[in-house]
C-alpha positions, 0 to 999 in steps of 0.5 A: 500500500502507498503511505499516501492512502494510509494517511489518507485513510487515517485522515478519514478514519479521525472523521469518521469517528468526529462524525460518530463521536468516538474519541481515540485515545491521545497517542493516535495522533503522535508524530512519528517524532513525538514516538521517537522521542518517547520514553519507558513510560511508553514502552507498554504501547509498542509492547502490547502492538496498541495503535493504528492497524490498517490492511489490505490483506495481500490483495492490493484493492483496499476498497474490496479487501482490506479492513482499518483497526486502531487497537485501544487496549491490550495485554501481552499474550503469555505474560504473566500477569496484566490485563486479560482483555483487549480493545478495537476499533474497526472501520468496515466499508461497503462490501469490503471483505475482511478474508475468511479466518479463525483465531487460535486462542482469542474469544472476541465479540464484534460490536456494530457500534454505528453506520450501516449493517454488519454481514457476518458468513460463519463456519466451524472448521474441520480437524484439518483446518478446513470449512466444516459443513455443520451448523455454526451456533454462536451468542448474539447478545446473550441468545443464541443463534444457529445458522447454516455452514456458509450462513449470514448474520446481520448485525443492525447497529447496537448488535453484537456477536460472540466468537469462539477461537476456531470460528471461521468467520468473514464479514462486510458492510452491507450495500447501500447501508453505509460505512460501519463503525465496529467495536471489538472487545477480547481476550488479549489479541497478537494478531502477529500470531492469532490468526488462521486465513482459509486463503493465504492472505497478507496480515500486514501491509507491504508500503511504498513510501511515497510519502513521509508517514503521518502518524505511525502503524503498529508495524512502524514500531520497530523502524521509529520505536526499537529503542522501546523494544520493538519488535518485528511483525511476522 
């Protein structure tokens, strides 16, 4: 991806979130110079990867496949110790597709906070890690809910839906409905390891510098951050 669009795409998720009144936290906004000059004090931000997460998966067209993250809060997978919860906030677009995949160990629930309609498509998978045709039974706010193997969930603002680890799960916005503000609340999250793509699919962008960053993604850390102790995202 061209920094260029990341910034733009930062820009434009800082107003989005204006419109809904959701305020990021205050390090969203530093300079790549404000994080190079950061202290220990900051050290917990580059360790538990919190920050802006933006994506397109490998697929080079963010518009259709790519999704934008901003990590809130998060502990650290294996410490010992810390928080046991984790934080997102998730920018889903019209018809942009989030690519099928499971998480090994993170139980989360996804949240449309506000916009248009969520399309969740669910599977369990098979002992060899592929789609199962079973149904899938999930919670969506304290009920449960079973759907066929390949079977959509629409979640109108304010509605939530539990996942397990080991759910195969894709989701968009809606056609029509309009851009859709996401909410994710989880056990702690290292995205550098948690996730199982169906499909081979790139996690974390590959970017043309074309442009000086605005502010920093979590992968940035270890080019401005290394004197926190960060580390590469695999």
């Amino acid at each position: 991806m061209l920094r260029s669009q990341l910034n733009s795409i930062m820009q434009d998720a800082l107003d989005f979130c204006g419109e809904h009144r959701f305020h990021l936290p205050p390090f969203a906004t530093w300079s790549p110079q404000r994080w190079s000059a950061a202290g220990a004090e900051s050290r917990a931000l580059v360790a538990q990867q919190l920050g802006w997460d933006i994506t397109d998966f490998g697929s080079g067209d963010y518009d259709r496949t790519g999704l934008f993250l901003f990590t809130i809060r998060n502990g650290e997978m294996g410490g010992a110790g810390g928080k046991t919860y984790a934080e997102k906030l998730l920018i889903v677009g019209e018809g942009q597709v989030t690519p099928i995949h499971f998480h090994w160990r993170k139980m989360e629930d996804i949240i449309n906070r506000g916009g248009g309609v969520l399309v969740c498509r669910l599977w369990n998978r098979t002992a060899d890690e592929g789609l199962a045709d079973t149904p899938v039974t999930v919670t969506c706010d304290g009920v449960q809910r079973t759907v066929p193997a390949g079977g959509e969930l629409r979640l109108e603002v304010g509605e939530s839906i539990t996942l397990e680890p080991g759910v195969y799960h894709t989701f968009w916005g809606l056609a029509g409905a309009g851009r859709v503000l996401v909410g994710e609340v989880s056990s702690v999250n290292d995205d550098r390891i948690d996730n199982r793509f169906h499909a081979p699919a790139g996690r974390f962008p590959a970017i043309d510098e074309d442009v000086a960053p605005l502010h920093l993604l979590t992968p940035d850390y270890p080019r401005f951050c290394a004197h926190l102790g960060a580390a590469s995202c695999r």
